[in-house]
HTML snippet that shows the backbone in 3Dmol.js (N, CA, C, O; Angstrom):
<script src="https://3Dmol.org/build/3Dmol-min.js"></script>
<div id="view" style="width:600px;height:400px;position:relative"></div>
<script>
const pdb = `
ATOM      1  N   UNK A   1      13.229   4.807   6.361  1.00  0.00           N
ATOM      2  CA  UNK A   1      13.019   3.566   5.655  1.00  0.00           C
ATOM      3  C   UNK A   1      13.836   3.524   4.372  1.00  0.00           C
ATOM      4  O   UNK A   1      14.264   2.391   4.154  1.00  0.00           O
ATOM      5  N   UNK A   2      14.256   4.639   3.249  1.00  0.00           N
ATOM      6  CA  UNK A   2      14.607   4.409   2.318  1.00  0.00           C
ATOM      7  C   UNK A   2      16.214   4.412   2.433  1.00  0.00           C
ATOM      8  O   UNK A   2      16.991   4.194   1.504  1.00  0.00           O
ATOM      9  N   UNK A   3      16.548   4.705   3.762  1.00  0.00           N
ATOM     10  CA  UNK A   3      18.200   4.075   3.847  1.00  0.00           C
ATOM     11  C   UNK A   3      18.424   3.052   3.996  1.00  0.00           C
ATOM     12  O   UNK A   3      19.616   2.757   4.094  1.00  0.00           O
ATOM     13  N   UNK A   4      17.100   1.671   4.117  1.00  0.00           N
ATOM     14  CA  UNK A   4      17.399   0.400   4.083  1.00  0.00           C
ATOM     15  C   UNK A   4      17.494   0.070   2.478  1.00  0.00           C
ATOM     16  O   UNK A   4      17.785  -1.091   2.189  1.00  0.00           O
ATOM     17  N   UNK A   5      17.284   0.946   1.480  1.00  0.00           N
ATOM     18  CA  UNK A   5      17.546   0.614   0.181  1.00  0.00           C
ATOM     19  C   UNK A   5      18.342   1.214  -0.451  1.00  0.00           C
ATOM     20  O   UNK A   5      18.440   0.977  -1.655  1.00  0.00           O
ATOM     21  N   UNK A   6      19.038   2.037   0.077  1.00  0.00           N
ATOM     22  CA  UNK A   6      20.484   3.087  -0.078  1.00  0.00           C
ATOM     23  C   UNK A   6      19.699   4.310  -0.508  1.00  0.00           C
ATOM     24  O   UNK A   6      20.058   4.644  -1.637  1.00  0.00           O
ATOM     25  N   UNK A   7      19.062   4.841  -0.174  1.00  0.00           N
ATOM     26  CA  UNK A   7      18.739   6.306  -0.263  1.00  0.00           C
ATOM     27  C   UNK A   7      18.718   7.073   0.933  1.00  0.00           C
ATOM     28  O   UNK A   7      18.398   6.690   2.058  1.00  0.00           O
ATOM     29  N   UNK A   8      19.172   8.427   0.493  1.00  0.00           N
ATOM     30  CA  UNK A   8      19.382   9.257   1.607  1.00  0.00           C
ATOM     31  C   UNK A   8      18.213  10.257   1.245  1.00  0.00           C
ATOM     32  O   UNK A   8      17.173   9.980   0.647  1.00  0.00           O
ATOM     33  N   UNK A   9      18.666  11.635   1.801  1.00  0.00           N
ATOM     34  CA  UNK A   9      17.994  12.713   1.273  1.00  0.00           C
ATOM     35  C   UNK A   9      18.611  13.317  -0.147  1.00  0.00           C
ATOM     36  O   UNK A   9      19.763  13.602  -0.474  1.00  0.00           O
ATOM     37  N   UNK A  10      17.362  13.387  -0.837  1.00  0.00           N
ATOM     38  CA  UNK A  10      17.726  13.664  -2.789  1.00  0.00           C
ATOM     39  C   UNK A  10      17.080  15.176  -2.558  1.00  0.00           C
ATOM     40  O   UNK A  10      16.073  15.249  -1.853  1.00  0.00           O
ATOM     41  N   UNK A  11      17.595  16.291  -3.093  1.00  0.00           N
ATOM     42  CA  UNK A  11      16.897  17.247  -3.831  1.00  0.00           C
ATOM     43  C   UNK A  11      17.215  17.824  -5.271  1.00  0.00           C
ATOM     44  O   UNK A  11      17.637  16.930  -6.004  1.00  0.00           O
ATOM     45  N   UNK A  12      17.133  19.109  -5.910  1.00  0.00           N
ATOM     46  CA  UNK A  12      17.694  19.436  -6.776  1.00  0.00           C
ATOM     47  C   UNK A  12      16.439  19.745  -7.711  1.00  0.00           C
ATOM     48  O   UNK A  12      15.603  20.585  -7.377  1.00  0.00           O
ATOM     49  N   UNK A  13      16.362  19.102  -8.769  1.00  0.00           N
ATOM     50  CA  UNK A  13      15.696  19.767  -9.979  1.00  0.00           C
ATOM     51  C   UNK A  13      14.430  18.980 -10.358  1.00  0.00           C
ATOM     52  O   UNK A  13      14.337  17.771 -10.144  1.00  0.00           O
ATOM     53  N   UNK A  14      13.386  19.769 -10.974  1.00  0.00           N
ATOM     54  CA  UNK A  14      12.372  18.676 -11.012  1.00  0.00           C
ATOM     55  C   UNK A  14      12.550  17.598 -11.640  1.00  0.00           C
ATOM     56  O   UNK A  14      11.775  16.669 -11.411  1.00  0.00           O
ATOM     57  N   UNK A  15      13.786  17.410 -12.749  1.00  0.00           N
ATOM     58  CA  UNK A  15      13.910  16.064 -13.546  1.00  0.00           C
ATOM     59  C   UNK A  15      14.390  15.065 -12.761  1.00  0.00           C
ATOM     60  O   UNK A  15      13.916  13.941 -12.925  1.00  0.00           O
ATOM     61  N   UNK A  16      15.413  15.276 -11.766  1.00  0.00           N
ATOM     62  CA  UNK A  16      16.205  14.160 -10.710  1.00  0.00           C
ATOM     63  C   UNK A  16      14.891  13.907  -9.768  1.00  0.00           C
ATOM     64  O   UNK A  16      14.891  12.757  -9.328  1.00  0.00           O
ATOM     65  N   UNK A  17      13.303  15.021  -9.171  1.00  0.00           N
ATOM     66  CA  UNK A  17      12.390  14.294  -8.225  1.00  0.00           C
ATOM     67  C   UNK A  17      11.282  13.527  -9.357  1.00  0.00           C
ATOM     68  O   UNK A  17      10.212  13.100  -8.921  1.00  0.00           O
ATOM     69  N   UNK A  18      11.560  13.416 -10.550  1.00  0.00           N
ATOM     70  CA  UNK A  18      10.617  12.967 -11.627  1.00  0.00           C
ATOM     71  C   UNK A  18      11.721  11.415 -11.438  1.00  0.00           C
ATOM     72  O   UNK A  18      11.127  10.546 -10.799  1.00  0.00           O
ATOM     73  N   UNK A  19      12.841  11.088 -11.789  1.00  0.00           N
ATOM     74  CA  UNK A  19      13.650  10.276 -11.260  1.00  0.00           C
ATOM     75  C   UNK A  19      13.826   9.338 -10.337  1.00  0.00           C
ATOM     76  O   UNK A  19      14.030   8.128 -10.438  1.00  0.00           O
ATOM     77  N   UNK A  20      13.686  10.282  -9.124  1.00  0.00           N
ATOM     78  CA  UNK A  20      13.502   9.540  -8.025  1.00  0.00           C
ATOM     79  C   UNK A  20      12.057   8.772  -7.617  1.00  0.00           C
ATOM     80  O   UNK A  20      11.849   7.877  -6.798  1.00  0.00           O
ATOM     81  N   UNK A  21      11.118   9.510  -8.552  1.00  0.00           N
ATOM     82  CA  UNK A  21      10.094   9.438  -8.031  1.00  0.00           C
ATOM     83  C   UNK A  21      10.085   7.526  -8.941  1.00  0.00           C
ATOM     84  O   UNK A  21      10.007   6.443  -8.362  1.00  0.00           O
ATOM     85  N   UNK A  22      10.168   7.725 -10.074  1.00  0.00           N
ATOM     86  CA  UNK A  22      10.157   6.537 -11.557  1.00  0.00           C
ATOM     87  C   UNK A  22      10.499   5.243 -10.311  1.00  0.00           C
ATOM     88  O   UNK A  22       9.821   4.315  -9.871  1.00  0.00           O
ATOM     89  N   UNK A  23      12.061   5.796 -10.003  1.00  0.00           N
ATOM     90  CA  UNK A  23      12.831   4.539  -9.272  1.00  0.00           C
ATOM     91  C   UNK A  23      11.642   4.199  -8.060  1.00  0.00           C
ATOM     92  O   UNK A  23      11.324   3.018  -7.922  1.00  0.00           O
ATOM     93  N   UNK A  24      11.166   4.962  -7.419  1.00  0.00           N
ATOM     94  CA  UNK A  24      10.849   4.199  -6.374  1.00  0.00           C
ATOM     95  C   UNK A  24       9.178   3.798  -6.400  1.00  0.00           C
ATOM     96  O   UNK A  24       8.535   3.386  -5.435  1.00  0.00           O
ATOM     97  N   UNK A  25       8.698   4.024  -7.701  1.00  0.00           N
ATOM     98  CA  UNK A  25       7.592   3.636  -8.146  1.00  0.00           C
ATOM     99  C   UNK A  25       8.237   2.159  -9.110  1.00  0.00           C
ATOM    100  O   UNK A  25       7.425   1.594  -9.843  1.00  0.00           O
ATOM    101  N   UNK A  26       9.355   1.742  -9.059  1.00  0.00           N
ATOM    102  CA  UNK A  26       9.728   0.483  -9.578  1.00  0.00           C
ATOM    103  C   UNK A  26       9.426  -0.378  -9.297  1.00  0.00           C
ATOM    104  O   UNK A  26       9.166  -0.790  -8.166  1.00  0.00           O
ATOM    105  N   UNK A  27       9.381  -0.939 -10.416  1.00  0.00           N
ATOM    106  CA  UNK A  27       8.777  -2.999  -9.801  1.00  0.00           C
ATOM    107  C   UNK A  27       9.964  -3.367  -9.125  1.00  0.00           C
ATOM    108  O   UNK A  27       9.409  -4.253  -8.475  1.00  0.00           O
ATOM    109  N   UNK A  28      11.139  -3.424  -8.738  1.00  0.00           N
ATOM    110  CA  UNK A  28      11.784  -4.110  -7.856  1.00  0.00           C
ATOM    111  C   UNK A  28      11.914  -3.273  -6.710  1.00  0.00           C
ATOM    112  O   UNK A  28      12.060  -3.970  -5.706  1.00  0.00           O
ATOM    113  N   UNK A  29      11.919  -1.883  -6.433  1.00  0.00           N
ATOM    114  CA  UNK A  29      11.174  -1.499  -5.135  1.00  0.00           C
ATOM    115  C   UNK A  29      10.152  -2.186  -4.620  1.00  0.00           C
ATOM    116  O   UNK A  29      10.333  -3.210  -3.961  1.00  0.00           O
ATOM    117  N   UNK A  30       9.087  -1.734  -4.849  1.00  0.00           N
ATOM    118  CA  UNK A  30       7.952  -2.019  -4.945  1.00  0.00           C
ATOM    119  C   UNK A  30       7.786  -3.800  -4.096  1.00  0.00           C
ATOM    120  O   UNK A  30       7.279  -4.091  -3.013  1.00  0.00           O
ATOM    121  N   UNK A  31       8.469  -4.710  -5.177  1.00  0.00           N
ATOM    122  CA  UNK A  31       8.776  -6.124  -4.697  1.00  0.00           C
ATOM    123  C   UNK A  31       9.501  -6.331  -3.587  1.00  0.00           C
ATOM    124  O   UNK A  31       9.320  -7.258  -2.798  1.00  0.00           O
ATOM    125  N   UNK A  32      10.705  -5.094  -3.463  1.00  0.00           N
ATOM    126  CA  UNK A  32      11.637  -5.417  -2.139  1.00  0.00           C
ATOM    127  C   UNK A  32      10.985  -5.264  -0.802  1.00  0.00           C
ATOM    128  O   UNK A  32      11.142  -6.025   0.153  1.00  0.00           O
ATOM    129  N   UNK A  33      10.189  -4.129  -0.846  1.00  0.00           N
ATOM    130  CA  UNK A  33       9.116  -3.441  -0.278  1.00  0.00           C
ATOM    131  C   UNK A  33       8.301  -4.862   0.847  1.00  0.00           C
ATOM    132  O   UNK A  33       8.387  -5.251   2.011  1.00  0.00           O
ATOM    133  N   UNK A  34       7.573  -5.201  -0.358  1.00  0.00           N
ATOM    134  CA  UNK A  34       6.521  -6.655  -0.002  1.00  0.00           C
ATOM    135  C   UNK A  34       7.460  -7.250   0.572  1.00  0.00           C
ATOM    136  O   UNK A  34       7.343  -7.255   1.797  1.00  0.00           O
ATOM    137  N   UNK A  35       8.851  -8.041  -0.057  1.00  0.00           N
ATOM    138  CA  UNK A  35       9.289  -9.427   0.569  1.00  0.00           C
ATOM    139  C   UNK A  35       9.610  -8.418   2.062  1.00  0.00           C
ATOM    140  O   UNK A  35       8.942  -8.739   3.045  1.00  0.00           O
ATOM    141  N   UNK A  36      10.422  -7.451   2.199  1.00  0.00           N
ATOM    142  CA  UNK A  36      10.814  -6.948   3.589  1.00  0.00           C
ATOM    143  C   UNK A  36       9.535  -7.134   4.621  1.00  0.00           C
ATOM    144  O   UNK A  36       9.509  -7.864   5.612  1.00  0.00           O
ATOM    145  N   UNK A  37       8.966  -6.671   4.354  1.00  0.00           N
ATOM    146  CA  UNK A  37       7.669  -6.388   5.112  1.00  0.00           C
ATOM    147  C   UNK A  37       6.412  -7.282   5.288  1.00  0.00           C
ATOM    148  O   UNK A  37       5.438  -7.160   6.030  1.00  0.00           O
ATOM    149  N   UNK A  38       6.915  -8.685   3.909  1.00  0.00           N
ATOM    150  CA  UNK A  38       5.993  -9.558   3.965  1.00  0.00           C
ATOM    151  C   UNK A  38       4.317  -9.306   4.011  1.00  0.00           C
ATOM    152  O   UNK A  38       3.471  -9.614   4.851  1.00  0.00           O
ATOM    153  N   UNK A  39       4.231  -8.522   2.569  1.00  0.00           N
ATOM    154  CA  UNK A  39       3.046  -7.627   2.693  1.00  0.00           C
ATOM    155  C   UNK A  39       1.953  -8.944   2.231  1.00  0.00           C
ATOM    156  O   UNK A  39       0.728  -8.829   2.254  1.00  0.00           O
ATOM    157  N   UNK A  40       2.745 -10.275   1.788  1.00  0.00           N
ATOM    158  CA  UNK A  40       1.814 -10.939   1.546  1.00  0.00           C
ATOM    159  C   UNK A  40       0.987 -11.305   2.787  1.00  0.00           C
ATOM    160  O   UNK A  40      -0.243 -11.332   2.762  1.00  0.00           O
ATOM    161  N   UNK A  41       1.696 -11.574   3.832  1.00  0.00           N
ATOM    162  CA  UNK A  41       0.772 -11.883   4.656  1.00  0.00           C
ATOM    163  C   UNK A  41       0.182 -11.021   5.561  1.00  0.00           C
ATOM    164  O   UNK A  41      -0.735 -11.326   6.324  1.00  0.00           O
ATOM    165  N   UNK A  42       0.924  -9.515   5.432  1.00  0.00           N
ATOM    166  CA  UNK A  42       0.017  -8.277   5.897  1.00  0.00           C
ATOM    167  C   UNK A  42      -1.377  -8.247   5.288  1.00  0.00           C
ATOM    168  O   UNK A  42      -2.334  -7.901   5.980  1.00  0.00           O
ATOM    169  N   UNK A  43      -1.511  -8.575   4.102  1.00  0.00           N
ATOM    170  CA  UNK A  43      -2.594  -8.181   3.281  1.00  0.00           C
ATOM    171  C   UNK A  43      -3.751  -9.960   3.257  1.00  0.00           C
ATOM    172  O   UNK A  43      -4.773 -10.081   2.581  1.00  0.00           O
ATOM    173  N   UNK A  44      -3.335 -10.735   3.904  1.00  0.00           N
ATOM    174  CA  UNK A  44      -3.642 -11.779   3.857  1.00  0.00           C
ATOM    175  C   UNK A  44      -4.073 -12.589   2.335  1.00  0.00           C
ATOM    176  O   UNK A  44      -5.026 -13.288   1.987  1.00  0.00           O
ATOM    177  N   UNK A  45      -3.105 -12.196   1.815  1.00  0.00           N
ATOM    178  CA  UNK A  45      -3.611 -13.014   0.408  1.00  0.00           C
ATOM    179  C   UNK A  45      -2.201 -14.376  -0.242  1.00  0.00           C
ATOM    180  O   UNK A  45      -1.771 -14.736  -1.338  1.00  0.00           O
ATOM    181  N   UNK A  46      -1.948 -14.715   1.184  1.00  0.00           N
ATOM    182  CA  UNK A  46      -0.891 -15.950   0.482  1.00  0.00           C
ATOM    183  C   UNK A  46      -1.192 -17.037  -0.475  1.00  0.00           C
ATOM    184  O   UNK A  46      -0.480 -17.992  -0.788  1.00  0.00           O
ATOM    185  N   UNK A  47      -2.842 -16.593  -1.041  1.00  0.00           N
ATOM    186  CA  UNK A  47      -3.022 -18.071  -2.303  1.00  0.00           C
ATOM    187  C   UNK A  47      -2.876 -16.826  -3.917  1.00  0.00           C
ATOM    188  O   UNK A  47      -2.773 -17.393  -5.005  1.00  0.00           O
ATOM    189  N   UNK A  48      -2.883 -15.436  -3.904  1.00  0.00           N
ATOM    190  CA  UNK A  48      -2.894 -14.729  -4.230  1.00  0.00           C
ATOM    191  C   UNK A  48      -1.734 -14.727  -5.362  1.00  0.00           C
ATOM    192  O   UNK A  48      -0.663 -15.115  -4.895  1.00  0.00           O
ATOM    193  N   UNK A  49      -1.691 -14.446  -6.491  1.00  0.00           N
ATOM    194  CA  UNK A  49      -1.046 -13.899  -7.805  1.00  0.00           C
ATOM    195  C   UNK A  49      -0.175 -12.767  -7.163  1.00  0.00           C
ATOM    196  O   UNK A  49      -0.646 -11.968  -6.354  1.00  0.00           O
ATOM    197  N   UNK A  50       1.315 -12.754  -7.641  1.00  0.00           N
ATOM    198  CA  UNK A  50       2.002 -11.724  -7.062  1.00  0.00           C
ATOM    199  C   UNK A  50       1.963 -10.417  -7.760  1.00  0.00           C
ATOM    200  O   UNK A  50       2.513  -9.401  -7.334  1.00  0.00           O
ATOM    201  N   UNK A  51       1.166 -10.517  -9.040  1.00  0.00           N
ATOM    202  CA  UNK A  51       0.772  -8.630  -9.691  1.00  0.00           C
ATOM    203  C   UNK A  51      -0.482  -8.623  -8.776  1.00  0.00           C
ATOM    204  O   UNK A  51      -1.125  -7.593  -8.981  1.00  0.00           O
ATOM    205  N   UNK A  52      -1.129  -9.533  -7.703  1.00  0.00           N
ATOM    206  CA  UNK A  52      -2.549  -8.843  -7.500  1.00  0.00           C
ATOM    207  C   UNK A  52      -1.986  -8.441  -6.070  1.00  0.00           C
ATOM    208  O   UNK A  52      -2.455  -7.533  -5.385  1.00  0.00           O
ATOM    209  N   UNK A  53      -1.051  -9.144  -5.763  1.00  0.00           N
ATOM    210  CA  UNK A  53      -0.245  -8.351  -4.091  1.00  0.00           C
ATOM    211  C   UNK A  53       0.243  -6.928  -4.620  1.00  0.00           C
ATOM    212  O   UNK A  53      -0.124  -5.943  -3.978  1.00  0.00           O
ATOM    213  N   UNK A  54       1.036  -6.753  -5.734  1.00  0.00           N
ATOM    214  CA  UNK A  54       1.581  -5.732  -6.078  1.00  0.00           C
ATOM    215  C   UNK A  54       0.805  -4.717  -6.349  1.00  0.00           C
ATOM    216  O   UNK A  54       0.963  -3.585  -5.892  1.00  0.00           O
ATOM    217  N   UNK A  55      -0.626  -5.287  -7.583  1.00  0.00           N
ATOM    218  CA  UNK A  55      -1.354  -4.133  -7.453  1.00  0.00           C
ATOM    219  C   UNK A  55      -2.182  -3.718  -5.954  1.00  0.00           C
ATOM    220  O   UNK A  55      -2.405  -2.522  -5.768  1.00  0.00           O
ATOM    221  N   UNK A  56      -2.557  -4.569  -5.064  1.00  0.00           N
ATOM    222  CA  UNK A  56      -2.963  -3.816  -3.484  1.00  0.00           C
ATOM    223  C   UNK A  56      -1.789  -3.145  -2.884  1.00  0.00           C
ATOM    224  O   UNK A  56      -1.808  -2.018  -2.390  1.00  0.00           O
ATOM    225  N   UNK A  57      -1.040  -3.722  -2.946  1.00  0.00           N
ATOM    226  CA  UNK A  57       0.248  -2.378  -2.335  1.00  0.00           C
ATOM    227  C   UNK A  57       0.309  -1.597  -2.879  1.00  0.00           C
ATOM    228  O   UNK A  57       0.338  -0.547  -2.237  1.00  0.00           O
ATOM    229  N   UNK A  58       0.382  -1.464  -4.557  1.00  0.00           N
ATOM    230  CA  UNK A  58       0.784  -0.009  -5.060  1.00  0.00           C
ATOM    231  C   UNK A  58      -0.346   0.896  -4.911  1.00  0.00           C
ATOM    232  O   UNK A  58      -0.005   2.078  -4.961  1.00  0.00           O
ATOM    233  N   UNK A  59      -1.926   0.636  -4.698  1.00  0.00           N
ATOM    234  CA  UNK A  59      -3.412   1.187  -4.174  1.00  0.00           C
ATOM    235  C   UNK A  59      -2.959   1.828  -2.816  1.00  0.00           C
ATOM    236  O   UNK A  59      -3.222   2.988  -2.498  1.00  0.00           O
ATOM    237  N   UNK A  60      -2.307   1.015  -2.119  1.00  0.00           N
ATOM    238  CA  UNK A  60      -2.406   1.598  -0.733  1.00  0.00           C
ATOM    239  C   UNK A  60      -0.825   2.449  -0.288  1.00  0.00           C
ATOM    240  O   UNK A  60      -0.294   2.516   0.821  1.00  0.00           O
ATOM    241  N   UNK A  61      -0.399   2.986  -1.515  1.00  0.00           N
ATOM    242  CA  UNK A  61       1.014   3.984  -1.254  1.00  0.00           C
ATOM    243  C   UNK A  61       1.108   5.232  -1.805  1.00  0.00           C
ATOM    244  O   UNK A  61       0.947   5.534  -2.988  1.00  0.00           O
ATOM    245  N   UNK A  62       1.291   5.714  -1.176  1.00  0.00           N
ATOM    246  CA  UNK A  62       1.573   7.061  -1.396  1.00  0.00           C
ATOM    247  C   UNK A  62       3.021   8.257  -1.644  1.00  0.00           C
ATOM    248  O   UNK A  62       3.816   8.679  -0.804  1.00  0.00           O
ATOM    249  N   UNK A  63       2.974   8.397  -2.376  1.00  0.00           N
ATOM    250  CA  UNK A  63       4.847   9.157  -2.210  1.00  0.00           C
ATOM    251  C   UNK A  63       4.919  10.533  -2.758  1.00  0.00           C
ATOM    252  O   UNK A  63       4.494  10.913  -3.849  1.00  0.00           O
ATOM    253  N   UNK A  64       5.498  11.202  -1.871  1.00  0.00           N
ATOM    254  CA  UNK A  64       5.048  12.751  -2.020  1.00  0.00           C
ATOM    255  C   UNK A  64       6.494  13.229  -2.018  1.00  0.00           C
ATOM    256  O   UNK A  64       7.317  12.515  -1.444  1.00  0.00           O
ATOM    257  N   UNK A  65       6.883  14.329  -2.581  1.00  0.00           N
ATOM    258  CA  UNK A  65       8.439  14.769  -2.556  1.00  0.00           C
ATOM    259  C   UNK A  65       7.795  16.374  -1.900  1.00  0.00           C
ATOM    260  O   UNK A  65       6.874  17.158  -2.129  1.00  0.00           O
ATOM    261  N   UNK A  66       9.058  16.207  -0.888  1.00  0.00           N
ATOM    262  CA  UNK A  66       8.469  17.380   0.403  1.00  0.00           C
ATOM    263  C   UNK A  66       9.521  18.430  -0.118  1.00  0.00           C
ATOM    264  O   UNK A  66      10.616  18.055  -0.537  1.00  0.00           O
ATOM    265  N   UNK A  67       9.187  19.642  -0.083  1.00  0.00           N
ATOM    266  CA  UNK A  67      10.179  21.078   0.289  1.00  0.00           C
ATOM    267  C   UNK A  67      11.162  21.069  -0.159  1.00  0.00           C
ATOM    268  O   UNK A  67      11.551  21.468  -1.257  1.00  0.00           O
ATOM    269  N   UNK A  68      12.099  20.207   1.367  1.00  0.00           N
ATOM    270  CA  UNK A  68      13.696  20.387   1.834  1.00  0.00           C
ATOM    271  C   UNK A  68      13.791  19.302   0.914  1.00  0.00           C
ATOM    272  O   UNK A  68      14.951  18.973   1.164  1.00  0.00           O
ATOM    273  N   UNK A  69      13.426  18.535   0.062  1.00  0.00           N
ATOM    274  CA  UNK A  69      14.205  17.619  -0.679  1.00  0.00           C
ATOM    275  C   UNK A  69      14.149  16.003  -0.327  1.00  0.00           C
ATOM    276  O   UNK A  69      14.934  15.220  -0.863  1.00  0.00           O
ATOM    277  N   UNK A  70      13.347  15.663   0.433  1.00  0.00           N
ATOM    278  CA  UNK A  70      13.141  14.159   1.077  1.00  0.00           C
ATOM    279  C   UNK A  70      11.297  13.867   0.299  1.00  0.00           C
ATOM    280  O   UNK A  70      10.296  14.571   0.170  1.00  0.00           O
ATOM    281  N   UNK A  71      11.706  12.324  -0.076  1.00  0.00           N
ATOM    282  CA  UNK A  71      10.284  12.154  -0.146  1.00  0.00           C
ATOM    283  C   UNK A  71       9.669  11.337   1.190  1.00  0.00           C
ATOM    284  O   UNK A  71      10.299  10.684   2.022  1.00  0.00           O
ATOM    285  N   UNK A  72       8.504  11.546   1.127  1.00  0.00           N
ATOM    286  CA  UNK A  72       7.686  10.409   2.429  1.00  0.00           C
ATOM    287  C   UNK A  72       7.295   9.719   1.711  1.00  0.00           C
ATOM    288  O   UNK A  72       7.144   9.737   0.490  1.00  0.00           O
ATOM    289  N   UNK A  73       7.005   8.705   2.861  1.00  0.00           N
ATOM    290  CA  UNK A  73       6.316   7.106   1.860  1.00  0.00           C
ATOM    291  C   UNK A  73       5.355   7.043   2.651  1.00  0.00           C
ATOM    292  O   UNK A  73       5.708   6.877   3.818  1.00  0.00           O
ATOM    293  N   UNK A  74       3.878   7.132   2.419  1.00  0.00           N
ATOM    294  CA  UNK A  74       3.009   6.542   3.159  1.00  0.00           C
ATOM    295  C   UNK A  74       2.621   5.165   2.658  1.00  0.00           C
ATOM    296  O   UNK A  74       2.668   4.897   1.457  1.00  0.00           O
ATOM    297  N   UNK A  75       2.230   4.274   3.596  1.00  0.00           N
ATOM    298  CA  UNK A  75       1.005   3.331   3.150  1.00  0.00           C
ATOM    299  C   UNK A  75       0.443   3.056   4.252  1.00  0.00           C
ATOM    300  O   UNK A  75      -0.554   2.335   4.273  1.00  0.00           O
TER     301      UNK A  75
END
`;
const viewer = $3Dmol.createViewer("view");
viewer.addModel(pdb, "pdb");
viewer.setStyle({}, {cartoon: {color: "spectrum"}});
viewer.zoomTo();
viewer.render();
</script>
């Protein structure tokens, strides 16, 4: 999924996965995220405030930086 936003596999030092981590905890991630996936209407809240879509997506994600240097994205 994160090569649809130009990321590959990152490793290296804890300041670049503190980094990576900032960027993809970003509000325009985060937003690209929703419009791709149209989490508004995953989440059924199309009369809904777009910080209250943002805050239920950012509740229901998870991002973990693994081992070999890749993070996962759950939600």
């Amino acid at each position: 999924m994160m090569k649809d936003f130009g990321l590959s596999k990152v490793g290296g030092s804890k300041s670049q996965e503190y980094t990576m981590l900032v960027f993809l905890e970003s509000r325009s991630v985060i937003d690209s995220v929703i419009t791709k996936y149209d989490i508004v209407n995953v989440y059924d809240m199309k009369d809904a405030i777009y910080s209250d879509v943002r805050k239920a997506f950012k509740d229901n994600i998870l991002i973990k930086y693994l081992d070999e240097g890749n993070y996962q994205l759950t939600v």
